[in-house]
C-alpha positions in Angstrom: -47.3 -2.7 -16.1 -48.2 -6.6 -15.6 -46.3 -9.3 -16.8 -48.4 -10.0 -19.8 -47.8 -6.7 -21.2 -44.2 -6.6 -20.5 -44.2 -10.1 -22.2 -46.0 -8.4 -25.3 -43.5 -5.3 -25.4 -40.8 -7.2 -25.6 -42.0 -9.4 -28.2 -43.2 -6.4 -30.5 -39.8 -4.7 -30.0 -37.5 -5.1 -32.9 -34.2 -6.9 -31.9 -31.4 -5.7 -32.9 -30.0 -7.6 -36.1 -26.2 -7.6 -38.4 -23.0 -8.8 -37.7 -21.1 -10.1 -34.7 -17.5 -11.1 -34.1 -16.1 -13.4 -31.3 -12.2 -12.7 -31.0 -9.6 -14.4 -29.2 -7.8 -11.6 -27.6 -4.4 -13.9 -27.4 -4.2 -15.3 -30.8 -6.2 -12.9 -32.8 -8.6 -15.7 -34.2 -12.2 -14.6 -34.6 -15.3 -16.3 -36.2 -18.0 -13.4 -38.1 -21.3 -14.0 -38.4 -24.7 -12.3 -39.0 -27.9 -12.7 -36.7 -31.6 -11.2 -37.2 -31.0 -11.1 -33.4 -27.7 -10.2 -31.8 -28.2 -10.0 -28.3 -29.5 -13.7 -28.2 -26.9 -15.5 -31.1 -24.4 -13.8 -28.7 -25.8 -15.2 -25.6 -26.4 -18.6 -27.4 -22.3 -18.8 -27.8 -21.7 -17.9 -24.8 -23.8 -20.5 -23.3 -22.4 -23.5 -25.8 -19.1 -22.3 -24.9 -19.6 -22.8 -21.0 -21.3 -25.5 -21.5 -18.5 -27.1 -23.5 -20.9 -28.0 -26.5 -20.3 -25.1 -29.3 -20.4 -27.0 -32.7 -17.4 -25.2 -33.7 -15.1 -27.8 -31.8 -11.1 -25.2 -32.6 -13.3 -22.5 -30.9 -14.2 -24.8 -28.4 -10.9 -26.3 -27.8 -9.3 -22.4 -27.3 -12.0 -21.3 -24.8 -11.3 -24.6 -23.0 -7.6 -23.9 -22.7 -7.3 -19.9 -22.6 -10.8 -19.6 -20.8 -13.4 -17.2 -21.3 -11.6 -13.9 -20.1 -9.4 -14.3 -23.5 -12.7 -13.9 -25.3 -14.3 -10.7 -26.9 -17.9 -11.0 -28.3 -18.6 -7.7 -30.6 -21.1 -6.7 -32.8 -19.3 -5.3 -35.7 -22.2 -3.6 -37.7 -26.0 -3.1 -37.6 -28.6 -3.6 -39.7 -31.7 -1.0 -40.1 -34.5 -3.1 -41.4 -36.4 -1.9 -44.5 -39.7 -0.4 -43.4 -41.2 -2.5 -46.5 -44.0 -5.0 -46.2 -42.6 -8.1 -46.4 -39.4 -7.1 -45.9 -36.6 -10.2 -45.4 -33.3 -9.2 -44.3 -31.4 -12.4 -45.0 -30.2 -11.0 -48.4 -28.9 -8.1 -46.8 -26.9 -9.6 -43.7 -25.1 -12.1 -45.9 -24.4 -9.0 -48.0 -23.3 -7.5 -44.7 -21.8 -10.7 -43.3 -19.6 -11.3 -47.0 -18.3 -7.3 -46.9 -17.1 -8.2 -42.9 -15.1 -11.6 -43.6 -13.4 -10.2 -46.5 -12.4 -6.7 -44.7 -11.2 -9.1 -41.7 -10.2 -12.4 -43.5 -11.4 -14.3 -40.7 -10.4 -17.9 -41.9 -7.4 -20.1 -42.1 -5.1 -19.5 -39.3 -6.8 -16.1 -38.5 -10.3 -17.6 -38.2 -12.1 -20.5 -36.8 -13.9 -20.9 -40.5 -12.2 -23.6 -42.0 -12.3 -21.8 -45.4 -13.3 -18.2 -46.7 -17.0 -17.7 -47.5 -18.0 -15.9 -50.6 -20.5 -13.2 -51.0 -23.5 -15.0 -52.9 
């Protein structure tokens, strides 16, 4: 294959999309989130945090002390897209997103979200 249809495949294949989870594995604070494309949000963090410019400066200051081996970045759940024209998943991940921070409570002392979001 050349590189211009490697370029094309990789453009025409569907990212993966749903929730993610970055968890300090010493304190057991985590921030949840939703992408339409997991594999780069994830890569995106990772970069901010190395380059000490994440705009979430608690998460920040932790990886700065504890350094990145105390870090876990997971994608907690998936979403299949609908296969109708049109079709907009943003709805449906902060559906996804809203059912994930209230299962894990991800804020206050347990999260890097300064307060609980709600579903809406």
């Amino acid at each position: 294959m050349d590189r211009k249809a490697l370029t094309r495949a990789y453009k025409e294949t569907p990212r993966p999309m749903g929730v993610y989870r970055i968890r300090n594995t010493v304190n057991g604070r985590s921030l949840v989130a939703s992408s339409v494309d997991l594999p780069a949000i994830l890569n995106r963090h990772k970069a901010a945090l190395g380059f000490g410019s994440h705009s979430n400066k608690e998460l920040q200051k932790d990886w700065n002390e504890l350094g990145p081996e105390a870090f876990a970045f997971e994608v907690l759940d998936t979403l299949t897209p609908s296969d109708k024209p049109g079709y907009k998943p943003a709805d449906d991940l902060r559906a996804l997103e809203a059912m994930w921070i209230e299962k894990l409570s991800p804020a206050e002392d347990l999260g890097y979200d300064p307060t609980p979001k709600r579903p809406g």
